[in-house]
C-alpha positions in Angstrom: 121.2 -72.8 -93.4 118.7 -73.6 -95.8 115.5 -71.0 -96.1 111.9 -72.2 -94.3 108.8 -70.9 -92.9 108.4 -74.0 -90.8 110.6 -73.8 -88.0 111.7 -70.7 -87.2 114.9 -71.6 -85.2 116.2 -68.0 -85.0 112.4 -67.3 -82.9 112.8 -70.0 -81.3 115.9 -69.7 -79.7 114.7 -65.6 -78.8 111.8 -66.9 -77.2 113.9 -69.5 -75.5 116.1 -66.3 -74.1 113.0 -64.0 -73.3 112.2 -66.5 -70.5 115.4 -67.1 -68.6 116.0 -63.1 -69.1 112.2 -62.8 -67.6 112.9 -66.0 -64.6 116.2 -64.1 -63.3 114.3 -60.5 -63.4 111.7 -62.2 -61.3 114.1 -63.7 -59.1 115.8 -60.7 -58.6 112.8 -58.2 -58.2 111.2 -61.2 -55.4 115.0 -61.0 -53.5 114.8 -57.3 -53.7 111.5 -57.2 -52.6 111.7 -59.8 -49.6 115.2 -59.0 -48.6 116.0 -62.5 -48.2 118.2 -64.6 -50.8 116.6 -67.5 -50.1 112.8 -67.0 -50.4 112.0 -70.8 -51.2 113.6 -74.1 -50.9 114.5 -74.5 -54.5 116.5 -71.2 -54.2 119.2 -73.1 -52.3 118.4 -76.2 -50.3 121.1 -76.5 -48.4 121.7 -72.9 -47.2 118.0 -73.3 -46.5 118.2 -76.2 -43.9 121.6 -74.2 -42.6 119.9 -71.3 -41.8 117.0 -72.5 -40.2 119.3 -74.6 -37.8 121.3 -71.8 -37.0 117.9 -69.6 -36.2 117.0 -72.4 -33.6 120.6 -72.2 -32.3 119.5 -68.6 -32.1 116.2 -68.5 -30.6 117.6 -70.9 -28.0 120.8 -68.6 -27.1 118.3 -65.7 -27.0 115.7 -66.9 -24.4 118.9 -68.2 -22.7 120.0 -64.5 -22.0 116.3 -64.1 -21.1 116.7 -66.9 -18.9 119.9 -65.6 -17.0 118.5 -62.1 -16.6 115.5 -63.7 -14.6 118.1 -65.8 -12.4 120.2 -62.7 -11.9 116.9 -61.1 -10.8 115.8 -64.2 -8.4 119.6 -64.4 -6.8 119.5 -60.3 -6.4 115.7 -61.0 -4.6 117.0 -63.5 -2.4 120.7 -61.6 -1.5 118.6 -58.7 -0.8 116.7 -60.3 1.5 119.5 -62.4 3.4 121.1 -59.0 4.0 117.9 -57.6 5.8 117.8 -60.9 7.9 121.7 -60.6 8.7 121.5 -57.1 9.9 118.4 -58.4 12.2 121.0 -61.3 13.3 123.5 -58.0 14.6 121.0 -56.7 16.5 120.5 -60.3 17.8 123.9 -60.5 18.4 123.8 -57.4 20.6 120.9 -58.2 22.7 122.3 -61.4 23.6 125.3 -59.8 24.4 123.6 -57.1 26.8 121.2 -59.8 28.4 123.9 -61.8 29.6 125.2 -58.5 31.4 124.7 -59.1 35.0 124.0 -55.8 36.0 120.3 -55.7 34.8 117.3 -57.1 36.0 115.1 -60.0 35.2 111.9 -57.5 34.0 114.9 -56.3 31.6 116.0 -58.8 30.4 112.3 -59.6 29.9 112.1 -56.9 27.5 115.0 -58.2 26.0 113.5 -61.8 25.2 110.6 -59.4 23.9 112.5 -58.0 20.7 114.5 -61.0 20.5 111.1 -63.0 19.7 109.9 -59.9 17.5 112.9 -60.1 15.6 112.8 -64.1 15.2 109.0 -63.3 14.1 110.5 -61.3 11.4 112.6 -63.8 10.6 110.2 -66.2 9.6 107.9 -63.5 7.6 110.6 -62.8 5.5 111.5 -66.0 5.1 108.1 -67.1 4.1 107.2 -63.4 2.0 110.6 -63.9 -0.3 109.4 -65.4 -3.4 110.3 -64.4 -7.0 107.4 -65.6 -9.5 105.2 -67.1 -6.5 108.2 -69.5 -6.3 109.6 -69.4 -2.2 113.2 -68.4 -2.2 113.9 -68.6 1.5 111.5 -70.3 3.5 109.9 -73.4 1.3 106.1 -73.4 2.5 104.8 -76.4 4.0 102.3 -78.4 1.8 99.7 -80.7 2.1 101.2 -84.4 1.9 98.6 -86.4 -0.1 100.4 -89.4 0.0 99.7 -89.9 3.9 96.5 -87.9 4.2 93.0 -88.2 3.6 92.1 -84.8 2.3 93.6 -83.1 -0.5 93.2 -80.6 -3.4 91.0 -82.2 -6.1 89.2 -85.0 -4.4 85.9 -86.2 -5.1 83.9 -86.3 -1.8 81.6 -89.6 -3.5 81.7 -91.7 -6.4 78.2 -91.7 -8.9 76.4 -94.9 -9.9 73.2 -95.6 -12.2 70.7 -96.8 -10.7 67.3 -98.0 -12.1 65.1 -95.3 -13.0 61.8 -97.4 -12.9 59.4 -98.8 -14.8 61.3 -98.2 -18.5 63.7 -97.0 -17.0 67.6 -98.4 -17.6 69.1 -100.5 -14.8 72.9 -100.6 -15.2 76.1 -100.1 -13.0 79.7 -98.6 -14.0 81.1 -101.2 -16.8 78.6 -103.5 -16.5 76.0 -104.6 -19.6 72.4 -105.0 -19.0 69.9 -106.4 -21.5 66.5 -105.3 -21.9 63.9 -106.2 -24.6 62.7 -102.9 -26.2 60.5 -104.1 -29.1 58.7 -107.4 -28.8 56.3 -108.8 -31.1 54.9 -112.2 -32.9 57.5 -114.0 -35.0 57.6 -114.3 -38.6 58.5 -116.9 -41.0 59.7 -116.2 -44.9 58.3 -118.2 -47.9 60.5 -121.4 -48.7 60.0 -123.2 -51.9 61.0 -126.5 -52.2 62.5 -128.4 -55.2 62.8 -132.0 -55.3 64.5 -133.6 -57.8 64.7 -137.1 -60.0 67.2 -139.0 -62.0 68.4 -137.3 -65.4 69.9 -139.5 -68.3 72.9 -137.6 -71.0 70.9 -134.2 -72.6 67.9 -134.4 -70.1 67.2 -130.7 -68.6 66.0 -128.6 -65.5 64.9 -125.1 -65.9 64.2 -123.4 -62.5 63.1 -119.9 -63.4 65.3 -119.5 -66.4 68.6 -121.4 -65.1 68.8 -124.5 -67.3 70.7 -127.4 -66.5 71.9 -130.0 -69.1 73.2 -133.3 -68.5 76.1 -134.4 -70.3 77.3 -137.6 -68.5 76.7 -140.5 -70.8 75.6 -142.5 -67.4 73.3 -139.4 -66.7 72.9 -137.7 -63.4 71.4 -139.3 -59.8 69.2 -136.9 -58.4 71.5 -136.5 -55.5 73.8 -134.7 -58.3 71.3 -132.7 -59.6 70.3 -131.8 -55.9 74.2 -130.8 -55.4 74.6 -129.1 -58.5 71.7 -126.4 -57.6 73.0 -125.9 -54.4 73.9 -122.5 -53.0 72.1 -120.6 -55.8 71.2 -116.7 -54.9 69.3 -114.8 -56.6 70.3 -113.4 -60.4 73.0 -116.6 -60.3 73.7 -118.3 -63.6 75.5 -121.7 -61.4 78.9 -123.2 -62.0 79.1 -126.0 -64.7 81.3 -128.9 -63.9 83.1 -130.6 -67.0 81.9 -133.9 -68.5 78.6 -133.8 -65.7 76.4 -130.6 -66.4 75.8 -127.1 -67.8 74.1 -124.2 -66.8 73.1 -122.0 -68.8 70.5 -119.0 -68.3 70.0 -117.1 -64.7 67.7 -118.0 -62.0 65.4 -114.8 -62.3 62.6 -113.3 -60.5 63.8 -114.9 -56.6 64.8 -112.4 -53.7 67.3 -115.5 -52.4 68.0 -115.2 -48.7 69.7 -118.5 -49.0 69.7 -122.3 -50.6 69.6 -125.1 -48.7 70.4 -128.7 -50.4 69.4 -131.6 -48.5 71.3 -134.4 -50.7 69.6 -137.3 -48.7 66.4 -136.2 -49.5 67.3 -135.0 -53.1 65.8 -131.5 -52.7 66.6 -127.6 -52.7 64.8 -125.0 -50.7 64.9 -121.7 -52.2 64.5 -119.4 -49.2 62.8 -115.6 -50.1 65.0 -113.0 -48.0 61.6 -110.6 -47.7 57.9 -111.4 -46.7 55.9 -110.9 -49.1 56.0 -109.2 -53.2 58.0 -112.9 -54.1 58.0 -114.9 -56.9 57.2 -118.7 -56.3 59.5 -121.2 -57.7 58.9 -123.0 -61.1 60.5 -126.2 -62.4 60.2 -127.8 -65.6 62.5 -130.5 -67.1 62.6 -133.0 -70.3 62.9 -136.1 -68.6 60.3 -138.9 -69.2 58.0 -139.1 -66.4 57.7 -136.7 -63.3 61.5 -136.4 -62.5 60.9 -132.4 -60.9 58.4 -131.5 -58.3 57.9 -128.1 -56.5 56.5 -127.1 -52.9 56.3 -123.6 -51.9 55.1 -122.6 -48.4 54.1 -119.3 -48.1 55.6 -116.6 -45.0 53.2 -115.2 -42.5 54.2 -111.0 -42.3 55.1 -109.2 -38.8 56.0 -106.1 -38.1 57.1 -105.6 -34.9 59.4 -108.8 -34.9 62.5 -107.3 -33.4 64.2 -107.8 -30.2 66.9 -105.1 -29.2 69.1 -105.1 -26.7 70.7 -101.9 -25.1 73.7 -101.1 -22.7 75.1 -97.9 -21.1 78.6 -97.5 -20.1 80.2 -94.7 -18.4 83.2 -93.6 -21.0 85.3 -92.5 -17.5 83.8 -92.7 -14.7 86.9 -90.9 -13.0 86.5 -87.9 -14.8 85.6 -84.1 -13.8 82.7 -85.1 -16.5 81.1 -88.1 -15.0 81.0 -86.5 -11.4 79.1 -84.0 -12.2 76.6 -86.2 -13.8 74.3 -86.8 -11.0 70.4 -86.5 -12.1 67.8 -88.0 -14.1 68.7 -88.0 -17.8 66.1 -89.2 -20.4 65.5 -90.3 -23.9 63.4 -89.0 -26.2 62.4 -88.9 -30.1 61.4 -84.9 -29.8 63.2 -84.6 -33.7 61.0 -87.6 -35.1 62.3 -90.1 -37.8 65.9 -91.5 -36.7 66.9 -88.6 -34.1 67.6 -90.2 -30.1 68.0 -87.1 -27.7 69.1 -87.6 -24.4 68.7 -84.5 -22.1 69.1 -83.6 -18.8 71.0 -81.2 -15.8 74.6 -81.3 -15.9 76.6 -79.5 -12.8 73.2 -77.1 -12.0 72.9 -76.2 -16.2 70.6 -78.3 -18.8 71.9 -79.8 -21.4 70.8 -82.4 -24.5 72.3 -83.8 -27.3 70.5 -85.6 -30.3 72.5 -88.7 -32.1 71.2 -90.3 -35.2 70.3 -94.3 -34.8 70.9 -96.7 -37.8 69.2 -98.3 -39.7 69.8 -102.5 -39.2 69.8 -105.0 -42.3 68.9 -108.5 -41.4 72.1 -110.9 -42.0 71.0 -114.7 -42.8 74.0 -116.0 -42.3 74.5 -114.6 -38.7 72.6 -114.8 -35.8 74.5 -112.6 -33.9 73.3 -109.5 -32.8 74.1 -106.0 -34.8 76.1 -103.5 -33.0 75.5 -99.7 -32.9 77.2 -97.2 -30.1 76.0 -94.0 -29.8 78.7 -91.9 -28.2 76.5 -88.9 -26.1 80.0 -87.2 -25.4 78.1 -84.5 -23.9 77.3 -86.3 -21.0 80.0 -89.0 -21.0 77.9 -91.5 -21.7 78.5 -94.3 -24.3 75.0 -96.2 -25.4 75.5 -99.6 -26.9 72.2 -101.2 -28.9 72.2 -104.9 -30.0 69.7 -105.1 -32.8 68.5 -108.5 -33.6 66.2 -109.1 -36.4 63.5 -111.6 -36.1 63.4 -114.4 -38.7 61.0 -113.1 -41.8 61.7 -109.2 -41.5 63.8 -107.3 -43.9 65.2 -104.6 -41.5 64.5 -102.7 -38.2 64.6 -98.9 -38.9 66.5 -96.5 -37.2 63.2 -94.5 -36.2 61.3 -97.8 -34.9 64.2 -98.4 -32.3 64.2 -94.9 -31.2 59.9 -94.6 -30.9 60.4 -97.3 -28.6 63.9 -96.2 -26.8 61.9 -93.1 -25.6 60.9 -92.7 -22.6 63.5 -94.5 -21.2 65.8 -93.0 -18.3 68.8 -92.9 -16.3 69.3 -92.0 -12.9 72.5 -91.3 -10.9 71.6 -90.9 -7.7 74.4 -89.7 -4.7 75.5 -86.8 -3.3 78.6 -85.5 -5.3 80.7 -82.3 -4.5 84.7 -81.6 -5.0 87.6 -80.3 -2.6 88.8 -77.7 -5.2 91.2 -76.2 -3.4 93.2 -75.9 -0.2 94.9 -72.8 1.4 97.6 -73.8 4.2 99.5 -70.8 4.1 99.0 -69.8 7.3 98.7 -73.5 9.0 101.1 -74.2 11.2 102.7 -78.5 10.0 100.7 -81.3 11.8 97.8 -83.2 11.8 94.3 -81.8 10.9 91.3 -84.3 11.9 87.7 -83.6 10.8 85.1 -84.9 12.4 80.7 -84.5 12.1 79.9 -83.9 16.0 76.3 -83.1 14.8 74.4 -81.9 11.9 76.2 -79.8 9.6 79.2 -78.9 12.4 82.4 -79.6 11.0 85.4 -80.1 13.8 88.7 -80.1 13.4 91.0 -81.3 16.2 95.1 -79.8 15.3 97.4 -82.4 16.6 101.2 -81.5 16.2 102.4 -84.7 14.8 102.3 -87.2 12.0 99.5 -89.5 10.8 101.3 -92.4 12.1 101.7 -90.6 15.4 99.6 -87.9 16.4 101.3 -86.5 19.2 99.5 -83.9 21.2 96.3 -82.0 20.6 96.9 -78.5 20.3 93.8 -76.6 19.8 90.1 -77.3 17.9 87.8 -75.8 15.8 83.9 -76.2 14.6 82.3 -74.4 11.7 78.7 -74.9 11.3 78.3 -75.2 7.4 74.9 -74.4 7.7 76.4 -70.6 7.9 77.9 -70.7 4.8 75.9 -72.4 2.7 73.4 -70.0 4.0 74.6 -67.2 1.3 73.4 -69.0 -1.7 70.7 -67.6 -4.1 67.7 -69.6 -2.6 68.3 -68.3 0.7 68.7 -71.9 2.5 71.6 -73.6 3.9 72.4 -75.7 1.4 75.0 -75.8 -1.3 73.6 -75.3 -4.6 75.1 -76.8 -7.6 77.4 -75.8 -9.5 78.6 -73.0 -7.1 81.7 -72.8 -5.1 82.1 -72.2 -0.7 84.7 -71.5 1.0 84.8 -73.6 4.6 86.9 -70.9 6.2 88.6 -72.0 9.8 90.5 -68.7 10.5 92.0 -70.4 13.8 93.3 -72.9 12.1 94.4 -71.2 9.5 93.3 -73.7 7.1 90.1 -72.7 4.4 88.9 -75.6 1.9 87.1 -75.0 -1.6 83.8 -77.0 -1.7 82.0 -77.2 -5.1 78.5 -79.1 -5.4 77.5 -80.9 -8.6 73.8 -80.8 -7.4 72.2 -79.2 -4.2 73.6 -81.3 -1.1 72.6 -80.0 2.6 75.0 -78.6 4.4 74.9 -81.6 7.0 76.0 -83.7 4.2 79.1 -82.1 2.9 79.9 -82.1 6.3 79.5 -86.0 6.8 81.0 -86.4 3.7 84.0 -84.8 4.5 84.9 -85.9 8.0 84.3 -90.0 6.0 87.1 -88.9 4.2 89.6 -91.1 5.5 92.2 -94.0 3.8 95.0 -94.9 6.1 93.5 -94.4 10.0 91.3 -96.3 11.4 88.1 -95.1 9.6 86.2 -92.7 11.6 87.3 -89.3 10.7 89.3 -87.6 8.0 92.8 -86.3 8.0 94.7 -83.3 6.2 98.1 -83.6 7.2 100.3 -80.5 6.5 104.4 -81.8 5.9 107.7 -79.4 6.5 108.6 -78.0 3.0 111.9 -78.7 1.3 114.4 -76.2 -0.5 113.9 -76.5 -4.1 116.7 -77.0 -6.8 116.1 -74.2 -10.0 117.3 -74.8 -13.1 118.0 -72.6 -15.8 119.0 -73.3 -19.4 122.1 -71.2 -20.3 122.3 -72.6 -24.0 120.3 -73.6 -26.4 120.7 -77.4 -25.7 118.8 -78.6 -22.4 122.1 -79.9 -21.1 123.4 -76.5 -20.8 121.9 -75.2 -17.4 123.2 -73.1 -14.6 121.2 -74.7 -11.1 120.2 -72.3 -8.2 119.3 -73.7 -4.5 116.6 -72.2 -2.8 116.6 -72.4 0.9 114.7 -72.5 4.0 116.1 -70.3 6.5 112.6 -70.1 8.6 113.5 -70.7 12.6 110.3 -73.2 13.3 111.1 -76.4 14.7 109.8 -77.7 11.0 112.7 -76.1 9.2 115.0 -78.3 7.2 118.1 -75.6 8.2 119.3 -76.9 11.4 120.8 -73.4 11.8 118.1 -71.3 11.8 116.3 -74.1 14.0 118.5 -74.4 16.4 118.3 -70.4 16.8 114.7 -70.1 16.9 115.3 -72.8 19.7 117.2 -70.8 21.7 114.4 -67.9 21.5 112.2 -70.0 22.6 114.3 -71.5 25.6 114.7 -67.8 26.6 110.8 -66.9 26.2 110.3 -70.0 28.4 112.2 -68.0 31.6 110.1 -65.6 33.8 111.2 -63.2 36.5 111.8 -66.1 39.0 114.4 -67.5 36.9 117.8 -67.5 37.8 120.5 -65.6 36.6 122.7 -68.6 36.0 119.5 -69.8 33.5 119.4 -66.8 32.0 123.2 -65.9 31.5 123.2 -70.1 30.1 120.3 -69.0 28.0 122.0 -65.8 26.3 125.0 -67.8 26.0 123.3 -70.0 24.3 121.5 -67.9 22.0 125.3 -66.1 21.3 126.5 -69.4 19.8 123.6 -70.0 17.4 123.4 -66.4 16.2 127.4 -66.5 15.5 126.0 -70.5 13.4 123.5 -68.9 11.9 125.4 -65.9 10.4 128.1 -68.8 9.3 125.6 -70.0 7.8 123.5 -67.0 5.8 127.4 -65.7 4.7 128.3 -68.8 3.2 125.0 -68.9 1.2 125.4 -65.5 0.7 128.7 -66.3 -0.9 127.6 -69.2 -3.3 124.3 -66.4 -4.6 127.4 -63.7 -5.1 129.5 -66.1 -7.2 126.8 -66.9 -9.1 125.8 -63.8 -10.3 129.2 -63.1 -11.3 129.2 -66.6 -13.2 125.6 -65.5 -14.9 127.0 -61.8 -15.3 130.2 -63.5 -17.6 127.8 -66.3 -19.0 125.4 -63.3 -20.6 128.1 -61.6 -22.2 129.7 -64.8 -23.8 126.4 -65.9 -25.3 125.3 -62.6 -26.5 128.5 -62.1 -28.5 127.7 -65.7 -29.5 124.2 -64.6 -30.7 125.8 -61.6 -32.5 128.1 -64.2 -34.5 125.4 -66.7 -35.5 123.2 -64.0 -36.6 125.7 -62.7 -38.8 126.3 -65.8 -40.3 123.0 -66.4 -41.1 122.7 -63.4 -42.3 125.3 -63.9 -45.0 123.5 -66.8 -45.9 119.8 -65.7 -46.3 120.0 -62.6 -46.9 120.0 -60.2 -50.1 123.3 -58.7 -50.8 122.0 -55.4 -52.6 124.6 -54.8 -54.2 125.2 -57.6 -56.2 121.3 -57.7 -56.7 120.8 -54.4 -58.5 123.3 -55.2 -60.1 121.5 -58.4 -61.5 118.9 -56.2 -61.5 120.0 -53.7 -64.2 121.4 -57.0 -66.2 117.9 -58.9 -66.3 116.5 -55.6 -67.8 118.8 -54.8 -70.1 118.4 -58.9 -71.4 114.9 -58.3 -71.1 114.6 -55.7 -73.2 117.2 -56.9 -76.2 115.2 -60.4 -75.7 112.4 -58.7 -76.6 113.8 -57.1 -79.2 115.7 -59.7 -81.2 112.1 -62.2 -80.9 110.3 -59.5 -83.1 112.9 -59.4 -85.7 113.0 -63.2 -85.5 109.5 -63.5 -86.2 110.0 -61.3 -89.2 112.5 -63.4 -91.0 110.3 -65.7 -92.4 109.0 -62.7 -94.8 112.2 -63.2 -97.2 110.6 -66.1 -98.7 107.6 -63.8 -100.4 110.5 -62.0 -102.1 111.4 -65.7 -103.3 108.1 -66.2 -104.6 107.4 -63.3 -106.6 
């Protein structure tokens, strides 16, 4: 190896060392640190994306085991309760048995029928009380059926519209466009000069303002040619030559060009200015004999106030929470100066504003169509469109001069606007529920027990005046203020209705609004119609795929004539036959009437065993199902856990290694860098 000072490849090749030796200590010291083997992707891709999959597979087999634990829970809820309701069905069982006994008396058997319809009672509370996570297990409540009713949960008593506001005001309805002329003023006109042009024979000229043309036909040029050739100039141009015709040379200075105009019958060019006003006029000289360029510039008359603007509102959703509480007068206004358009005004009871900026608008010589600006006030839910059209001679319109004259202006939604918020049936028996506005602010409503399409019989009625409730509100009157919620309580009925108002509405005309509720009668009053529930299949996700799922059948063991268990109805029935005999009744009606009721208790327990059965089995399903996919938890953790985690072991080991390289790196660099020295001893 020959000697040099150089390279130093012995250094080189220590230093090279020093940093692997100083990389592995780091990775070691960041796997001992973290615990994990895998702290980044470039540590192992692979086992990376195999870990992370098994950690879903994970997190999906542990909220299984969650999951089973709450059916377990639900099927132990319900079982428990279906055992209370069988013992009742034994005691049943025995009464009917000691009624049918022919050696007591009709007042006995009277008291009987007495804890036979206490016990049926029961029946029903349990079946409607048994719920696990406000979900019904036993007795699945009846529910308002929006799809053949009037009234429901969420409904909008009215719909808003905008209305004109007056003199300045803005007319407009939902969707539609309305145009009204904000800024008016005397039209302007911009300064034109005219060029008009003669015939040009081969190295004649035309300077206009410092853009030269040459002719270089040998025939010349007609002055329709020249015309043509100048066309379409703008300002700061220096023109296009055409071969073996002309050449331009130079640049047309000093001219703020809106457009040219050639007019080849006429052999002439108007240069139009784009601006009124500060302009340079048009000069033409040429070097053909006689008068073969002429120039006529008419000047522009200024204006100011030559804009006409056009403006639109539009409702962004007029179906929306937003838009219904809109009702009130909102106005514009230019409280920030310059550019700034507020619009301000009540929403729901509370004031609110919010300030957008207007644009400023160029004028566009080769349109005529209007420019566009929206100005989204999202505040409000409102969308204002502007059309800006610049009259002929003015340079722009400015942002500020479009909002001085947008102030003032206003919109008004007029309408009484309120909300059904919410409706509590819980203690409504199924049927029809008709309101009606007798007088004032009464509200009536007439119970019939059957379906929209057919009544059936009217079983009771009740009237609230509203003028009571909305009598609690803060300014001591009886109307409801906005922004505040009442509760239109009718205990009787059982049925209560949340009422919120978007602005203060009498109490007479909620309750007009309420009884015109009405979509599928014939118009003159509005309906709530309360349907039979249904039992309700639960799912629950025993893997961690979504096609893994165990599924658990509520029920509805409730003994009303609504019931969906013919069972259970046919034994609340049977009560009711036996409540329906009185101490003049024979004993042959009441012996048939306890047989009777024997037959449907003995159905009903059929029917509350077998049910009782399918719950059992499938807690014993769920109970084997938990301990086969927490052992399968167990395994894919482990696995995991071989994969991104830090065997200690092996890493102190590496550990002790990188130091040890660390350290003899270290050491060998330094007498690396030293071994250059042997050449002084050369030189001396």
């Amino acid at each position: 190896m020959p000697t040099v000072i150089n390279t130093n490849l012995a250094s080189l090749f220590a230093q090279n060392s020093l940093t692997n030796a100083q990389n592995n200590l780091a990775q070691s010291v960041q796997r001992l640190s973290s615990g994990l083997r895998i702290n980044s992707a470039k540590d192992d891709a692979a086992g990376l994306a195999i870990a992370q999959l098994m950690q879903s597979n994970i997190n999906g087999v542990n909220q299984s085991i969650r999951n089973m634990s709450n059916a377990t829970n639900l099927l132990q809820t319900a079982d428990t309760a279906l055992t209370t309701i069988q013992d009742m069905l034994l005691r049943m069982k025995q009464l009917s048995v000691q009624g049918y006994d022919g050696s007591i008396s009709n007042p006995q058997r009277m008291n009987v029928v007495t804890e036979l319809k206490d016990l049926r009672s029961e029946i029903d509370a349990i079946a409607n009380r048994t719920t696990f996570n406000n979900i019904n297990l036993l007795g699945s409540a009846q529910g308002v059926a929006n799809a053949t009713g009037d009234i429901m949960q969420n409904q909008f008593l009215t719909l808003n519209e905008i209305e004109d506001s007056g003199a300045g005001g803005i007319t407009n309805q939902i969707k539609s466009t309305v145009t009204n002329n904000i800024i008016s003023g005397t039209a302007a006109t911009r300064e034109v000069s005219t060029v008009t042009f003669g015939a040009l024979v081969q190295n004649d000229t035309v300077t206009i303002n410092g853009l030269t043309l040459t002719a270089n036909n040998a025939a010349g040029l007609t002055a329709t040619a020249v015309a043509n050739a100048f066309a379409n100039i703008t300002a700061g141009s220096s023109g296009t030559s055409l071969a073996g015709q002309y050449t331009f040379t130079g640049t047309l200075n000093d001219w703020s060009s809106g457009d040219v105009v050639v007019d080849a019958s006429l052999n002439k060019v108007a240069f139009t200015a784009k601006y009124v006003g500060n302009v340079t006029n048009i000069t033409a000289t040429d070097t053909a004999a006689g008068s073969n360029v002429s120039v006529s510039t008419v000047a522009g008359v200024d204006a100011t106030t030559s804009v006409k603007s056009q403006y639109s509102i539009n409702i962004s959703d007029p179906t929306s929470d937003r838009y219904q509480y809109l009702p009130g007068n909102y106005t514009f206004s230019n409280r920030f100066g310059n550019n700034q358009l507020t619009l301000s005004g009540n929403i729901n009871g509370q004031y609110s504003e919010q300030t957008l900026t207007v644009a400023d608008v160029d004028l566009d010589p080769t349109s005529t169509n209007p420019v566009q600006q929206t100005l989204n006030f999202s505040t409000f839910g409102i969308d204002l469109r502007l059309d800006t059209i610049v009259a002929t001679g003015q340079p722009k319109v400015l942002g500020s001069t479009i909002v001085s004259n947008m102030a003032g202006a206003s919109i008004n939604i007029v309408g009484d606007r309120a909300k059904i918020t919410n409706i509590d049936v819980a203690n409504a028996s199924e049927g029809v529920y008709r309101f009606t506005n007798p007088s004032g602010s009464n509200l009536k409503i007439d119970f019939y027990d059957g379906t929209p399409s057919a009544l059936g019989n009217l079983i009771k009625s009740e009237t609230l005046d509203l003028a009571t409730v909305g009598a609690y509100n803060s300014a001591g009157t009886n109307n409801f203020e906005a922004g505040k919620i009442y509760k239109l309580d009718f205990k009787a009925m059982g049925v209560a209705l949340d009422v919120q108002a978007f602005q203060t509405i009498t109490s007479a005309n909620i309750a007009d609004l309420i009884a015109d509720l009405n979509k599928n009668l014939d118009g003159t009053a509005g309906n709530l119609y309360i349907a039979a529930g249904q039992t309700t299949n639960l799912k629950f996700q025993s893997g961690p795929n979504s096609d893994s799922f165990i599924q658990i059948n509520t029920l509805d063991i409730k003994t009303t004539s609504g019931s969906s268990n013919k069972a259970m109805q046919s034994l609340g029935a049977a009560v009711d036959n036996l409540t329906s005999l009185n101490l003049s009744s024979t004993d042959t009606a009441w012996q048939n009437g306890f047989m009777d009721l024997d037959s449907k208790i003995e159905a009903a327990q059929v029917y509350l065993s077998q049910e009782r059965a399918v719950y059992g089995s499938q807690m014993n399903r769920i109970q084997y199902l938990s301990t086969n996919l927490t052992s399968q938890s167990t395994n894919l953790q482990n696995s995991r856990s071989s994969i991104i985690d830090t065997d200690f072991a092996s890493e102190t080991a590496k550990l002790t290694r990188g130091q040890i390289m660390q350290q003899a790196a270290t050491a060998m660099l330094a007498q690396a860098n030293q071994m250059p020295n042997v050449v002084l001893s050369l030189l001396k």
